[in-house]
C-alpha positions in Angstrom: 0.0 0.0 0.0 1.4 3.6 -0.8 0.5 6.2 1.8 1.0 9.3 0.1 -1.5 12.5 -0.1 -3.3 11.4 -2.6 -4.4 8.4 -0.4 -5.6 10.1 2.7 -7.8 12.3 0.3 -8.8 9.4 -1.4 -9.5 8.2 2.3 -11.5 11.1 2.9 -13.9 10.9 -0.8 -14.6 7.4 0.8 -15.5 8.3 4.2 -17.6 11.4 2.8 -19.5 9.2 0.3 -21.0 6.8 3.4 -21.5 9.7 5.4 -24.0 10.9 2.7 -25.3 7.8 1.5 -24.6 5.5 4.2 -23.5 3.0 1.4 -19.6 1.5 1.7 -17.9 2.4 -1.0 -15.4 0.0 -2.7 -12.1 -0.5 -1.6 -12.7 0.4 2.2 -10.8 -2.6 4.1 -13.2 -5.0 5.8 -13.0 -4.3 8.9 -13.2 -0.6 8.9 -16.3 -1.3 7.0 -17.5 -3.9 9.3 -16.8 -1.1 12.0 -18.4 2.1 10.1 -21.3 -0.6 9.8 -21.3 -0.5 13.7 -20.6 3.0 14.6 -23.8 3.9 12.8 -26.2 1.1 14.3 -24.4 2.7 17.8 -26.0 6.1 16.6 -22.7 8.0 16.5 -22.7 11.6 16.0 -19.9 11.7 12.8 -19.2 15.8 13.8 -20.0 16.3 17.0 -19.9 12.5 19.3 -20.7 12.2 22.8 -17.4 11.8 24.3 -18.1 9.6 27.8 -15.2 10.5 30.6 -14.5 9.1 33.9 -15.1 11.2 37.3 -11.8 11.9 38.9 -12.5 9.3 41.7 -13.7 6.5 39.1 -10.9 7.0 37.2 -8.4 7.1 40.5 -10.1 3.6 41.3 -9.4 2.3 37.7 -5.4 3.3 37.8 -5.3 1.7 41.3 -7.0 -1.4 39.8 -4.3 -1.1 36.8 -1.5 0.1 38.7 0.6 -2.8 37.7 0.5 -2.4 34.5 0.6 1.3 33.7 4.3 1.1 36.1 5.3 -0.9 33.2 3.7 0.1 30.2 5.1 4.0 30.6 8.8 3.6 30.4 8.2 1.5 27.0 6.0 4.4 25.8 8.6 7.0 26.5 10.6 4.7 24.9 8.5 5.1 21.9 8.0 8.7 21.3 11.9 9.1 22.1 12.7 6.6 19.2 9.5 9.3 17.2 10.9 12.4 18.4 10.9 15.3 16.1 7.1 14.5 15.0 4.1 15.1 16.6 2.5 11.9 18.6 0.7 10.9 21.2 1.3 7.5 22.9 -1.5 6.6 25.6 -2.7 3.6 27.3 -5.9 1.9 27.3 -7.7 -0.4 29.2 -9.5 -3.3 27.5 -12.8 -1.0 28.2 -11.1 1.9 25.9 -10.5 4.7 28.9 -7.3 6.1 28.6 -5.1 4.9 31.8 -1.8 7.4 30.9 -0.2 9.1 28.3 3.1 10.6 27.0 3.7 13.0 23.4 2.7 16.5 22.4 0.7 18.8 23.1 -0.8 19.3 20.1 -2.7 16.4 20.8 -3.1 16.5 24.3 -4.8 20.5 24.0 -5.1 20.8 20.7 -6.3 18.7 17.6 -8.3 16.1 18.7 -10.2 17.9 21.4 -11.3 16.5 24.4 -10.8 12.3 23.4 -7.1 13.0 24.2 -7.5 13.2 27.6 -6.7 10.3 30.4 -10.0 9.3 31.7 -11.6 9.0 28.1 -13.9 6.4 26.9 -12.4 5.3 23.2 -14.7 2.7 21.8 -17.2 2.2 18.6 -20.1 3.3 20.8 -18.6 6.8 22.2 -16.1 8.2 19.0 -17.0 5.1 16.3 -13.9 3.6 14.6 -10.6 3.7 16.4 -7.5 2.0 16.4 -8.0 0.7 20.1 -11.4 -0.9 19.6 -10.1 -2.6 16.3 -7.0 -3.5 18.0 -8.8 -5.2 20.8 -11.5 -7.0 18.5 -9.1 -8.2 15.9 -6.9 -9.3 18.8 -3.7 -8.1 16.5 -2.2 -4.6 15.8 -3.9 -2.5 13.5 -3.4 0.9 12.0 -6.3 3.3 11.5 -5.2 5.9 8.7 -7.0 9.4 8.7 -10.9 9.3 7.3 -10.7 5.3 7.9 -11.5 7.5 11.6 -15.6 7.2 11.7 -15.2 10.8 13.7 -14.0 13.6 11.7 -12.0 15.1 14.2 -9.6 12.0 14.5 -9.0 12.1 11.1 -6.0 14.3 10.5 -4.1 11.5 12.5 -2.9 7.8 12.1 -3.7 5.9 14.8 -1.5 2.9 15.3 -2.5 0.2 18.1 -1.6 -3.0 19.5 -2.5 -5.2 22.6 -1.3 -6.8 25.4 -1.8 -10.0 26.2 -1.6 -11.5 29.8 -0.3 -15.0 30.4 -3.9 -16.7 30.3 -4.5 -14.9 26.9 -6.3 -12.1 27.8 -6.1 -8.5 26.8 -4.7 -6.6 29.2 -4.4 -2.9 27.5 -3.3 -1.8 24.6 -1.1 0.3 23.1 -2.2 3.3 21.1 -0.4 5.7 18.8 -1.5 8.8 16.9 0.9 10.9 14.8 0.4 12.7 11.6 -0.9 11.7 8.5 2.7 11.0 7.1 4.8 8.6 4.8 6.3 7.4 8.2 3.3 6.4 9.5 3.7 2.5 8.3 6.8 1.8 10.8 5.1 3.3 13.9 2.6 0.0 14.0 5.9 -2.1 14.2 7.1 0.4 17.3 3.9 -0.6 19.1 3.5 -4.0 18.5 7.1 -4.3 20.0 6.5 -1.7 22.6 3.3 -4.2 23.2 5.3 -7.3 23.3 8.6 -5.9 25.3 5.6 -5.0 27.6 4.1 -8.7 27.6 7.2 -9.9 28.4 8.1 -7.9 31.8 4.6 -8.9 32.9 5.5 -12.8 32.6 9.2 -12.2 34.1 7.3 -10.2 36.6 4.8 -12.7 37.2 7.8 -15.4 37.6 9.7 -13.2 40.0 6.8 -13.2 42.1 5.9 -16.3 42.2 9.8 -16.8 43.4 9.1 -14.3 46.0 5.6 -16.3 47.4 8.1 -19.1 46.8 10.7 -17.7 49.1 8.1 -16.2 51.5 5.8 -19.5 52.3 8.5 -22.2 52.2 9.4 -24.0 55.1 12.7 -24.7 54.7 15.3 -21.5 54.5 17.4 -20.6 51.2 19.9 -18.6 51.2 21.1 -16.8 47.4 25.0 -16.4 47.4 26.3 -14.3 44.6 29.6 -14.8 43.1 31.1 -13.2 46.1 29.7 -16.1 48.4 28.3 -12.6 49.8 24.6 -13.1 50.8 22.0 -11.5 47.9 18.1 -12.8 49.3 16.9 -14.9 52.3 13.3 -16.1 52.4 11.4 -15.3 55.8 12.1 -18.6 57.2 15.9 -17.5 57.5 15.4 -14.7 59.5 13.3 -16.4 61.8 15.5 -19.5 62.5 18.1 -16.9 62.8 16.1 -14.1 64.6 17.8 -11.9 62.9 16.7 -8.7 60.6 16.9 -9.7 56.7 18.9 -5.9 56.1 21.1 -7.9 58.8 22.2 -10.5 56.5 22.0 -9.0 53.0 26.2 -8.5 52.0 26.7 -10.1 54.6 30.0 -12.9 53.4 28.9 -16.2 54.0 31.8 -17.3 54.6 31.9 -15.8 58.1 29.4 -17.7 59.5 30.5 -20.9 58.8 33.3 -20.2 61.2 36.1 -23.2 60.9 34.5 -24.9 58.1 35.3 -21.6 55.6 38.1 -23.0 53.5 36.7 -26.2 52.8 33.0 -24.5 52.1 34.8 -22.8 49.9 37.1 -24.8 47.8 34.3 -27.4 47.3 31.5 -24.7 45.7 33.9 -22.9 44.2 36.0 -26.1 42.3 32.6 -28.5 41.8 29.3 -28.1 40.1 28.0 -30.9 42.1 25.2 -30.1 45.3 27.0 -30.5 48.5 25.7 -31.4 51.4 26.8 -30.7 55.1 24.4 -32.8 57.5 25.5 -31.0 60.3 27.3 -26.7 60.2 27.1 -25.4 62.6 26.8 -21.1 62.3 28.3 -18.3 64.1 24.8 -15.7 63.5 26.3 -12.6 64.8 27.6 -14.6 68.5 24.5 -16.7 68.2 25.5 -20.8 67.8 22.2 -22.1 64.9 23.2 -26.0 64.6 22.1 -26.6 61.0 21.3 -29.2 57.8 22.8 -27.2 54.9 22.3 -28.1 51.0 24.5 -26.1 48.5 23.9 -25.8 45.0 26.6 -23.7 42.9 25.3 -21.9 39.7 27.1 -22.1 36.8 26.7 -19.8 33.9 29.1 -20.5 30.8 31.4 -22.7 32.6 32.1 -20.2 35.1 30.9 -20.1 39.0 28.1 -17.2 39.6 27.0 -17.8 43.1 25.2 -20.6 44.5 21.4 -21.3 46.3 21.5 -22.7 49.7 18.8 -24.8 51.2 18.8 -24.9 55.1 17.5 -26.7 57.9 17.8 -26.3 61.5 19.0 -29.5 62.8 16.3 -29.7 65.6 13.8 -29.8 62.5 16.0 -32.5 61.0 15.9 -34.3 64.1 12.4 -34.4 64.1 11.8 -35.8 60.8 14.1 -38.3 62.0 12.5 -39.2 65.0 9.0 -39.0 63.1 10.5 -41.8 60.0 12.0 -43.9 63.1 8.7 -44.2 64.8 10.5 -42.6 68.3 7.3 -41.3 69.9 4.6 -42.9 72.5 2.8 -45.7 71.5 1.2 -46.5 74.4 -1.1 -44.6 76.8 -2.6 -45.3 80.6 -5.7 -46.4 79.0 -3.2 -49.1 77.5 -2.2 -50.8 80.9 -4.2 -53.5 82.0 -5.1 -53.8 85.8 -7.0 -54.3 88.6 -4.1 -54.1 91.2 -4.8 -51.1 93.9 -1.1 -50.4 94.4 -0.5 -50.1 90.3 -4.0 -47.9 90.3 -2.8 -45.5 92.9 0.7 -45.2 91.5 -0.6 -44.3 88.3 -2.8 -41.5 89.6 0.2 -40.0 90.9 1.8 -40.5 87.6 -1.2 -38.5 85.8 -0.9 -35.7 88.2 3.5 -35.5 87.9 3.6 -35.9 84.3 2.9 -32.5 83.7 6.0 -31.6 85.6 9.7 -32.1 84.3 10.6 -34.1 87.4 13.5 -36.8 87.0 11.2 -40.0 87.2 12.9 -43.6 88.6 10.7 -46.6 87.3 11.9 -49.7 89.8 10.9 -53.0 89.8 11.7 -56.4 87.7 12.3 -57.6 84.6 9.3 -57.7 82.5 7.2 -55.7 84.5 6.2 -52.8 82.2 8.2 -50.4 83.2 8.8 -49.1 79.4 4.9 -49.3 78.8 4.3 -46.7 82.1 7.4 -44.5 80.7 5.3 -44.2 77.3 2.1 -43.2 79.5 3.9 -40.6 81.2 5.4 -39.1 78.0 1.6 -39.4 76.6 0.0 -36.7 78.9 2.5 -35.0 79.7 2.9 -31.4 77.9 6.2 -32.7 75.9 3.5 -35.4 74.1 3.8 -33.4 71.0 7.6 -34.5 70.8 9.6 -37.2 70.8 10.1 -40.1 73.5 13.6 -42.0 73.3 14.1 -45.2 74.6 17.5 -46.2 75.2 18.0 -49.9 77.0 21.8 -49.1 78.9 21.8 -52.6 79.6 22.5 -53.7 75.1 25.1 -50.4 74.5 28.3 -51.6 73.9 30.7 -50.6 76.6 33.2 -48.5 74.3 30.3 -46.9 72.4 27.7 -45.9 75.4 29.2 -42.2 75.4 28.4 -41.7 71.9 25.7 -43.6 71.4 24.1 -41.2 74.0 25.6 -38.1 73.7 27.0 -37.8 69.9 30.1 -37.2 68.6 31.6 -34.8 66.3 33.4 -35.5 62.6 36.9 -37.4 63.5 36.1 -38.1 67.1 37.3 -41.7 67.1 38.2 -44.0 64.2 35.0 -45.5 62.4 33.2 -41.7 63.2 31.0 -41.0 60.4 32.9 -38.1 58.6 30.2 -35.2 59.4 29.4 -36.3 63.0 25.9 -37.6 64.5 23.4 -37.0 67.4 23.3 -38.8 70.1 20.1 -39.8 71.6 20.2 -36.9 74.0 19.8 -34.7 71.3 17.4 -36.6 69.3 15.2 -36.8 72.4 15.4 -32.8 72.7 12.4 -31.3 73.1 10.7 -34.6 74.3 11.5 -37.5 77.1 14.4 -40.0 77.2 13.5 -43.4 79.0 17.1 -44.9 80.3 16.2 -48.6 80.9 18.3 -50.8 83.2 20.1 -47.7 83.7 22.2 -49.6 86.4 24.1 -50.9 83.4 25.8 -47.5 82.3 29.8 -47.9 83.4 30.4 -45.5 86.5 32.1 -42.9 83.9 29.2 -42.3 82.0 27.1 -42.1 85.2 29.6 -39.2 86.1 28.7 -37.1 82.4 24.9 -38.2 82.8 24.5 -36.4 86.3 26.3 -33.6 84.8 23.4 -33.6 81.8 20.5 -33.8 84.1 22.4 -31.2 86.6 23.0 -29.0 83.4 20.7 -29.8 80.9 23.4 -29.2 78.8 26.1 -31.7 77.0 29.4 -32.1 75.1 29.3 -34.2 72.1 32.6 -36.7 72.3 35.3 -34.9 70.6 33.4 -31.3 70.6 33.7 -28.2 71.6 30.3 -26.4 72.6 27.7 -27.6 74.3 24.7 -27.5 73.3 21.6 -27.1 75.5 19.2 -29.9 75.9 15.4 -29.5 76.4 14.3 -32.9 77.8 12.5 -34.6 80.8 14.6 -38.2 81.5 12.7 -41.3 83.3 15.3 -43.9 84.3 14.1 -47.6 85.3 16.2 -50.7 86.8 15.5 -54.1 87.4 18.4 -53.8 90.1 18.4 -52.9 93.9 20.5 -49.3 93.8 21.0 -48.9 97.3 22.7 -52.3 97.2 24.7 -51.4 94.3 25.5 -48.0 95.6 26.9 -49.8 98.5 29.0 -52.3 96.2 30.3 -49.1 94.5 28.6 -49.7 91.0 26.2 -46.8 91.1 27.0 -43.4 92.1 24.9 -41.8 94.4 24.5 -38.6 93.8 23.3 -40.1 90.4 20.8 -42.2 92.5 19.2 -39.3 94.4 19.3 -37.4 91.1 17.4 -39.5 89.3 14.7 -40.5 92.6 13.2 -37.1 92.6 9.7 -39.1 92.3 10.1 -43.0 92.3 7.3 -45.6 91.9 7.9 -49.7 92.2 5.9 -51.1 89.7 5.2 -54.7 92.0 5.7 -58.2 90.1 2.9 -60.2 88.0 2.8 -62.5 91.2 2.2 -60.3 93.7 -0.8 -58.6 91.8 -3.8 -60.4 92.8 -6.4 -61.1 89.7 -4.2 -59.4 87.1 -2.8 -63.1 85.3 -6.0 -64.3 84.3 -6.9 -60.4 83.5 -4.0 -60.0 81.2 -4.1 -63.8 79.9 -7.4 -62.7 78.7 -6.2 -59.5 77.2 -3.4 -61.0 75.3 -6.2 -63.8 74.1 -8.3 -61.1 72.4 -5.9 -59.4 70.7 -4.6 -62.6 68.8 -8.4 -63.1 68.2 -9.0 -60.0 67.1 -6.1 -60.0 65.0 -6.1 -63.3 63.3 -10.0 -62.9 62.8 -8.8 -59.6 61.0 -6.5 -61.1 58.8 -8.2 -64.1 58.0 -6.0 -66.7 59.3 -7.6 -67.7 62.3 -11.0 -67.9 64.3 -12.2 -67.3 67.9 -10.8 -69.6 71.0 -10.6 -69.7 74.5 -9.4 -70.7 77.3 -10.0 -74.0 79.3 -10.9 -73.8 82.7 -7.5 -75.5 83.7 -5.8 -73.4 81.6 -6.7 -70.4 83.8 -5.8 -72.3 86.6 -2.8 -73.1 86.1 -1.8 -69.3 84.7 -2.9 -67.6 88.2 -1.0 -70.4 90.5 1.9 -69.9 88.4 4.8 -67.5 90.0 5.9 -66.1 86.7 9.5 -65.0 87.2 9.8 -63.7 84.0 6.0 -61.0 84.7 4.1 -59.7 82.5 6.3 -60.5 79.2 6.4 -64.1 79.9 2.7 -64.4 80.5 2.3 -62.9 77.1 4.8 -65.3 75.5 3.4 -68.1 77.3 -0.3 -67.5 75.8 1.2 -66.8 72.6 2.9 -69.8 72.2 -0.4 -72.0 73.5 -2.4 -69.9 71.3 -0.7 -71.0 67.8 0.1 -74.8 69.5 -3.8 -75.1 69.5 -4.0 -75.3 66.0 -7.3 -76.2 64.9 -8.6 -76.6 68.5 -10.6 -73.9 69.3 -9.9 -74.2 73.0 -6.7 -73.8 74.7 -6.1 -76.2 77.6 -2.6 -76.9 80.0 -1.5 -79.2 77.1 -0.5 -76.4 75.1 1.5 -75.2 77.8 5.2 -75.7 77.6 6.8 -78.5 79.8 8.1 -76.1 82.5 4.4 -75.1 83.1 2.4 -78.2 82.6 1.4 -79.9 86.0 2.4 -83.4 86.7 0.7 -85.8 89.3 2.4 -85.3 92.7 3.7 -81.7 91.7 5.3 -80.0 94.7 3.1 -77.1 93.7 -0.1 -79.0 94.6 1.5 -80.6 98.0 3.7 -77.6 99.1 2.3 -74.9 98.0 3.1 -72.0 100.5 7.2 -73.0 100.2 6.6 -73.1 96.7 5.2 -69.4 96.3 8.1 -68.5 99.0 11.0 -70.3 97.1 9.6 -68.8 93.4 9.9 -65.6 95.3 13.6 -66.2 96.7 14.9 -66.9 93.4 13.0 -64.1 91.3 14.6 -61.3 94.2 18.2 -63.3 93.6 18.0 -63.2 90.1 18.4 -66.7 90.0 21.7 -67.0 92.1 21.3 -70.2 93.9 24.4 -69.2 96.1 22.6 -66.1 97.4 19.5 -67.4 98.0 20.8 -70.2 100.3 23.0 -67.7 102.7 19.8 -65.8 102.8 17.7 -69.2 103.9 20.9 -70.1 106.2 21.6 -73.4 104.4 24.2 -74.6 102.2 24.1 -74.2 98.5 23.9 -78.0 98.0 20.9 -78.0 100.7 19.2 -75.1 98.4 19.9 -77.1 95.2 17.7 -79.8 96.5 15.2 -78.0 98.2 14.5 -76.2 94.7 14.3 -79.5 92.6 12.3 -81.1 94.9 9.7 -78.3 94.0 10.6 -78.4 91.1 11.4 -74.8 90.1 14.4 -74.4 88.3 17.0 -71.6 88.9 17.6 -70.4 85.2 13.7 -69.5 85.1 14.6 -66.4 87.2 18.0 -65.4 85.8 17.9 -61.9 84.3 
C-alpha cells in the first residue's frame, strides 16, 4: 500500500460518500467497514460525538486497579516517542474497556487537535467516537493501523492511529497500546514500534509474574534458602531464614557467607567454588552474629558459561531434621494409661500420681523387675505429659556396647574416634530434645558415664565426644532398673549422687505374682488381641481358654512377669492349632502340672521359694545364705519343688 497525499484524500472521498449515503464504498478494508457498519447502528454523531469521561475518583479507582501495568507500560512508551521524536505523537494507554489509563507526546494532541478524546480518563470505543484503532485493536486481537478518514469521527481524522494489545499469560487483553501521529509517509513503521512496545511490555509482565511467584516461593517455604552471589556474599533470604536466625533480613543481605560458617570456611569454599555438584553438610554449625544455629545445609553452585556465579543454599535447623528423623523412626509414645491393663490397687494408685506428675519435668525412677512394664508406664507418662507433642527416646543401657555408650548417648563430632561418620551424629540426648528419654536398666551404664549423665540432668546441657560447645538440651529423663541401687551403691557400681538425682519421684511397679487377679486379666487381654487379630486377617478364628488353663496361669509364679505371660499365651495360642480351646496341654513342659507336683503338695514353700529366686536373680548361692543353708541344701530343696533356677535369671 502507498500512503502518500493522494491516499488520505482518497480516504476522505470514501468516508464522505457513506457519510452521505450511508452505502460503503469500494475499496474500504473490511473491517473498517464492518466497523463504520457498527458505529452507525451505535447512533454515532460523525461531527460532533458524545465523548463519555471518567469522574476523577472512578478514574483514580481504575489506575489503582491497573496500577501494575501502567508502572510498566510507561517507560516502553517514553521509549517510543523518544525513538519518534521530532514528530508530533501521542502515545497513551488503554484499558481493554477503551478509557485512557496514561499518556506521553505532544501537546498538540493532548490541547489541541483532537479535542477532548485525548485526555486520560476517556472512553475510546465504537459506541462513544465510532472507529478507532484501540477498539479494532482489541476485536481483531492483533495490531492494527487506522489511517486518517478510515476514523468514523471527523475530528480524528488528520491523525494515524496505530495500536496493538497486550496480552496477559492466560490470553487475555490486558491494554493496549495506542499511537497517533500525523498523517505521514512514516506512518507505516510506527505499528511495528507498538507492537514491540506491546510485546517488550508482555514480556516484563510474565518475568514479573515469575519473579513473584519466586518471591511467594521464598516467603511461604518452610525450609530457609539462602542466594549467594559470586562473592559467596549473601543476595536474598526467604522469611524462614530470618526467623530461625532471629535476625533482621537488612542484617544479612552483604553479609559474606563465609563468616558464618566459622572453621568450616576454607573447605565451604574450595568445594562450591571447584565443583558443580550439590553439596551437602548434614551437620554446620553457624556463628549468627555470636548466636551458635546448629544446621542441615544443602548447596547448589550456579554455573553460567562454565564459570561459577553464586550458588542457592537450602537450610534446615538440625532440631527440624531431628524431628523428621525421629517421626520416620517411629521414636514417639505408643502406648497410653488407657493401655495398661489392671485391677491391682497399688498399680491404680501409682498411676494417679503419675497422671498428676507428668505434667511436671521431674527426674522419674521406674523400679521393679524384669518384665514388669516399666517401658509401657514411661510411654504413659510421656503421653500426657505437655512434651507429648515430641519425641520419647528409649534407650536400654543394659544392650550399648561398653566403648560406644558415650556416643551412642551423647554424639560425637566429625573425626572423634576411628570408624566416626565423617560429618558427626546426634546422640540420643539430642534426638530426644524437646521430648523425654526413658534410660532402661540404667544400672548398666559404666560409672564414667554415670559421672557425664548427672552432669546432663544437673545441666541440661552436653558435650558431644570430641566437641567443643555444648549444646543445650530441652528434655525430661525417666530412668528404670531391674536392680536394687542402694545395694549397688553400697557395692560401689552406682553413684549416688546419680541415684538421688534421678529418685526425685520414684514408683515400684510390683511383680505379676504379687498382683492379685491381674494373670488371668492379662491372659485374657493377650487372648483377644490374637483373636481380634487373626480374625482380622483371615487366618484364624475365635478360641478360648479352658478352665484348667486359667488355673494353672494364676497359680503360676511367673518369674519372667508380664512378658512371659504374654509369650506363654502366645505360644499355646498357635500350638492349638485347629482346636478352638486352649487347655494346659499347650502349655510348655516347664508349666504343665504333673501328678504329685510339689506345687499342689507344698504350695506355700513353693510361692516362698519362686519368690527367693526371682529377688536373687536366680543365684542359687545367694538365695541359700539368705535361707541359712548350704548351696547343696538349696539345690535340693529347689528341685524337689521343682522350680528351676535359670527360670529367674535376668
Amino acid at each position: 500500500m502507498q500512503i502518500n497525499h493522494t491516499f488520505y484524500q482518497h480516504l476522505t472521498e470514501q468516508w464522505q460518500r457513506f457519510a452521505d449515503t450511508g452505502e460503503i464504498p469500494s475499496g474500504v478494508r473490511p473491517e473498517i467497514a464492518e466497523s463504520w457498519r457498527r458505529s452507525r447502528a451505535y447512533g454515532v454523531d460523525m461531527e460532533w460525538p458524545v465523548i463519555s469521561t471518567l469522574s476523577d475518583v472512578d478514574f483514580q479507582c481504575l489506575c489503582e486497579e491497573n496500577r501494575s501495568l501502567i508502572d510498566f507500560v510507561m517507560p516502553v512508551m517514553k521509549r517510543i516517542h523518544a525513538l519518534v521524536s521530532g514528530t508530533k505523537n501521542l502515545i497513551s494507554l488503554h484499558t481493554p474497556e477503551g478509557y485512557m489509563l496514561a499518556y506521553c507526546g505532544d501537546e498538540y494532541y493532548h490541547n489541541g487537535q483532537g479535542g477532548s478524546s485525548f485526555r486520560i480518563g476517556v472512553k475510546w470505543d465504537e459506541e462513544s467516537i465510532g472507529t478507532n484503532g484501540v477498539t479494532l485493536a482489541l476485536r481483531l486481537r492483533k495490531p492494527v493501523q487506522v489511517y486518517g478518514a478510515e476514523h468514523y469521527c471527523r475530528f480524528q481524522q488528520d491523525g494515524t492511529c496505530s495500536a496493538a494489545p497486550i496480552f496477559g499469560e492466560d490470553g487475555a487483553v490486558l491494554g493496549i497500546i495506542n499511537m497517533a501521529g500525523e498523517n505521514t509517509t512514516g506512518s507505516l513503521h510506527t505499528m511495528g514500534l507498538v507492537a514491540l512496545g506491546a510485546f517488550s511490555v508482555e514480556k516484563q509482565l510474565g518475568l514479573a509474574h515469575s519473579y513473584q511467584l519466586l518471591d511467594d516461593t521464598f516467603a511461604t517455604i518452610f525450609e530457609g534458602l539462602i542466594v549467594l552471589d559470586q562473592d559467596l556474599c549473601i543476595s536474598r533470604v526467604s522469611r524462614s531464614v530470618t526467623q530461625m536466625f532471629q535476625v533482621r533480613e537488612e542484617m544479612l543481605l552483604k553479609t559474606s557467607f563465609l563468616k558464618l560458617v566459622g572453621s568450616l570456611e576454607p573447605e565451604f569454599e574450595q568445594s562450591l567454588r571447584c565443583s558443580a555438584q550439590p553439596q551437602s553438610y548434614p551437620e554446620m554449625e553457624l556463628d549468627i552474629f555470636g548466636k551458635h544455629v546448629s544446621c542441615n545445609v544443602s548447596c547448589t553452585p550456579t554455573i553460567i558459561n562454565d564459570r561459577f556465579r553464586g550458588a542457592l543454599l537450602l537450610i534446615r535447623e538440625s532440631k527440624t531434621v531431628n524431628t523428621l528423623v525421629n517421626h520416620l523412626a517411629g521414636n514417639t509414645a505408643h502406648y497410653t494409661f488407657d493401655s495398661i491393663v489392671t485391677r491391682d490397687k497399688t498399680i491404680l494408685q501409682a498411676m494417679e500420681i503419675m497422671k498428676s506428675v507428668a505434667s511436671t519435668d521431674c527426674t522419674i525412677l521406674l523400679e521393679g523387675e524384669s518384665g514388669t512394664g516399666k517401658e509401657l508406664f514411661a510411654h504413659a507418662i510421656h503421653s500426657v505429659s505437655h512434651r507429648k507433642s515430641g519425641p520419647f527416646i528409649a534407650v536400654n543401657c543394659a544392650s550399648l556396647p561398653h566403648s560406644l555408650v558415650e556416643s551412642e548417648l551423647f554424639g560425637y563430632e566429625k573425626g572423634a574416634f576411628s570408624g566416626a561418620l565423617g560429618q558427626g551424629n546426634p546422640g540420643k540426648f539430642e534426638l530426644a530434645d524437646g521430648g523425654t528419654i526413658f534410660l532402661d536398666e540404667i544400672g548398666e551404664l559404666p560409672l564414667e558415664i554415670q559421672a557425664k549423665l548427672l552432669r546432663v540432668l544437673d545441666t541440661h546441657r552436653a558435650y558431644r565426644l570430641g566437641g567443643k560447645r555444648e549444646k543445650t538440651l530441652n528434655i525430661r529423663v525417666i530412668a528404670a532398673t531391674n536392680r536394687n541401687l542402694a545395694k549397688e551403691i553400697q557395692n560401689y557400681n552406682f553413684r549416688a549422687d546419680l541415684y538421688y538425682r534421678l529418685n526425685v519421684l520414684s514408683f515400684y511397679i510390683p511383680p505379676l505374682r504379687e498382683r492379685a487377679g491381674d494373670t488371668v486379666l492379662l491372659a485374657e487381654y493377650f487372648l483377644r488381641d490374637l483373636n481380634r487379630k487373626n480374625l482380622r486377617e483371615g487366618s484364624g478364628f475365635h478360641k478360648e481358654f479352658s478352665g484348667d488353663f486359667l488355673e494353672r496361669m494364676q497359680n503360676y509364679s511367673w518369674p519372667g512377669n508380664v512378658r512371659e505371660l504374654q509369650n506363654v499365651v502366645l505360644r499355646a495360642y498357635y500350638c492349638s492349632g485347629s482346636d478352638r480351646i486352649i487347655t494346659v496341654d499347650h502349655l510348655p513342659d516347664a508349666l504343665r502340672p504333673t501328678e504329685g507336683t510339689p506345687l499342689a503338695s507344698h504350695p506355700e514353700e513353693y510361692e516362698q521359694m519362686t519368690r527367693l529366686m526371682a529377688r536373687c536373680g536366680g543365684d542359687t548361692e545367694m538365695a541359700a545364705r539368705e535361707l541359712g543353708m548350704s548351696r547343696a541344701t538349696c539345690y535340693r530343696r529347689l528341685k524337689e519343688l521343682g522350680i528351676r533356677p535359670k527360670d529367674f535369671r535376668r
